[in-house]
SEZA-974370 format. One record per residue (C-alpha): x, y, z. Coordinates in nm, 4 decimals, decimal comma. Each point is the difference from the previous one (the first is absolute). Example, Ala and Ser with C-alpha at 12.3 -4.5 7.8 and 13.67 -1.06 7.14 Angstrom:
! SEZA-974370
pt X 1,2300 | Y -0,4500 | Z 0,7800
pt X 0,1370 | Y 0,3440 | Z -0,0660
***
This chain:
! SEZA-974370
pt X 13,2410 | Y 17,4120 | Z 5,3798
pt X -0,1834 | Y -0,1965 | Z 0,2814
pt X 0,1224 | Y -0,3292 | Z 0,1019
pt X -0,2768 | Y -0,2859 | Z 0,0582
pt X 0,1880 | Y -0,0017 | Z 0,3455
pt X -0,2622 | Y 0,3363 | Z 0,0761
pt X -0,3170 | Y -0,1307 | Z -0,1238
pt X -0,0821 | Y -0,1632 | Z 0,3013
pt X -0,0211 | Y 0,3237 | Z 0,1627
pt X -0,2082 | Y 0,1655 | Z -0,2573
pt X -0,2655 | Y -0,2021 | Z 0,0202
pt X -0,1002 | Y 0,0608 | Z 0,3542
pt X -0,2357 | Y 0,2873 | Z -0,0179
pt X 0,3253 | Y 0,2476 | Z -0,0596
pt X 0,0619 | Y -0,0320 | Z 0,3779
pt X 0,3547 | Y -0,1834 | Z -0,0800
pt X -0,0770 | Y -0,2353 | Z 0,3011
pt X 0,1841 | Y -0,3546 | Z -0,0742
pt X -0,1620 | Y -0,3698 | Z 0,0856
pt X 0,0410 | Y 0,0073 | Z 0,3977
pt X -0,1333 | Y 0,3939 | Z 0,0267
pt X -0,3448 | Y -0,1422 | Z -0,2539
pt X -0,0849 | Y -0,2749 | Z 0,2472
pt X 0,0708 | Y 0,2247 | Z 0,2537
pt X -0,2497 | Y 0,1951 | Z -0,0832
pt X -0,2521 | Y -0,2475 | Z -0,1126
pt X 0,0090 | Y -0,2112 | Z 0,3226
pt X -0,0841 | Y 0,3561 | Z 0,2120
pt X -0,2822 | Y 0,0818 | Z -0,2531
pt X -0,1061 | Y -0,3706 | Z 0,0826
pt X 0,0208 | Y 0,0881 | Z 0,4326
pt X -0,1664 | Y 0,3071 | Z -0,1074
pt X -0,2573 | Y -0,1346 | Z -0,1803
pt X -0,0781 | Y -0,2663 | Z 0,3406
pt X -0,0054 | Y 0,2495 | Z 0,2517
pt X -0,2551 | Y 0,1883 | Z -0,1506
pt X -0,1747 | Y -0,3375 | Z -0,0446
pt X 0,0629 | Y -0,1214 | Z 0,3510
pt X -0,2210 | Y 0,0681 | Z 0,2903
pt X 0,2426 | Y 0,2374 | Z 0,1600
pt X -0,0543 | Y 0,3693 | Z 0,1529
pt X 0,0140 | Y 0,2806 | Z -0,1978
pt X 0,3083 | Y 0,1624 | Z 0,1462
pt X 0,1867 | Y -0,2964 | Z -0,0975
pt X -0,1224 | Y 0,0019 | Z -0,3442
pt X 0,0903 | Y 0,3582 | Z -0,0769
pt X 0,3281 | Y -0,0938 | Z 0,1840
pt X 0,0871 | Y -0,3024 | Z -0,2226
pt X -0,1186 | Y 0,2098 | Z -0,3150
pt X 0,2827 | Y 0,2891 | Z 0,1153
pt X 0,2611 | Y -0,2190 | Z 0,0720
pt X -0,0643 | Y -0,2101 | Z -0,3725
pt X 0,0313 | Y 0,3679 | Z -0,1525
pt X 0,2707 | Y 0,0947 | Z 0,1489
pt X 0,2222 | Y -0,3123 | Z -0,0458
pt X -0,1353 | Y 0,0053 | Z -0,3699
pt X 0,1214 | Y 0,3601 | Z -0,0536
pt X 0,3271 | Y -0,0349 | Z 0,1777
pt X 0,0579 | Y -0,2907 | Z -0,2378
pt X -0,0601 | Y 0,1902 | Z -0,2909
pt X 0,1667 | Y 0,2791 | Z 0,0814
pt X 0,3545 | Y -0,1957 | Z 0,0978
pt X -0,0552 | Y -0,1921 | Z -0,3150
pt X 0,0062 | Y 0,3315 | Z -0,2000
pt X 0,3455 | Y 0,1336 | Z 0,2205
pt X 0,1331 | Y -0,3412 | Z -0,0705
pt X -0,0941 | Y 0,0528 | Z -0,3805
pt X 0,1663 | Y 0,3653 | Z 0,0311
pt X 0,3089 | Y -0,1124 | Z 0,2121
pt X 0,0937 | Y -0,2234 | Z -0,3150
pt X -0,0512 | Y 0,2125 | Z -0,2803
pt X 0,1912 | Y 0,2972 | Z 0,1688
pt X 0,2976 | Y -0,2906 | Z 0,0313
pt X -0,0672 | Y -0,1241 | Z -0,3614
pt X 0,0161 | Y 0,4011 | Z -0,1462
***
């Protein structure tokens, strides 16, 4: 049976991100979401839209070791 200690991490689109990792996220949607907005080149914009990806999926994806790491422990 679940705890309510795990519900916090359920209810974040299944990625299992916590608080910090959300904001994360949100604030480089936000500098996404301005640089295509701002009256910058085009290189830059594709640039800034890469690097938001990438830091977004290598935050997902070390959220989801970091969810494996501790159930391997736990079992």
């Amino acid at each position: 049976m679940k705890t309510h200690q795990t519900v916090g991490y359920e209810l974040s689109l299944r990625l299992g991100l916590n608080r910090f990792q959300e904001a994360m996220i949100i604030v480089l949607m936000i500098v996404f979401i301005f640089a295509l907005n701002s009256n910058i080149e085009l290189p830059y914009k594709i640039s800034i839209a890469v690097m938001v990806f990438i830091l977004m999926l290598l935050s997902s994806f070390a959220a989801q070791a970091l969810k494996q790491g501790t159930q391997q422990k736990q079992g």
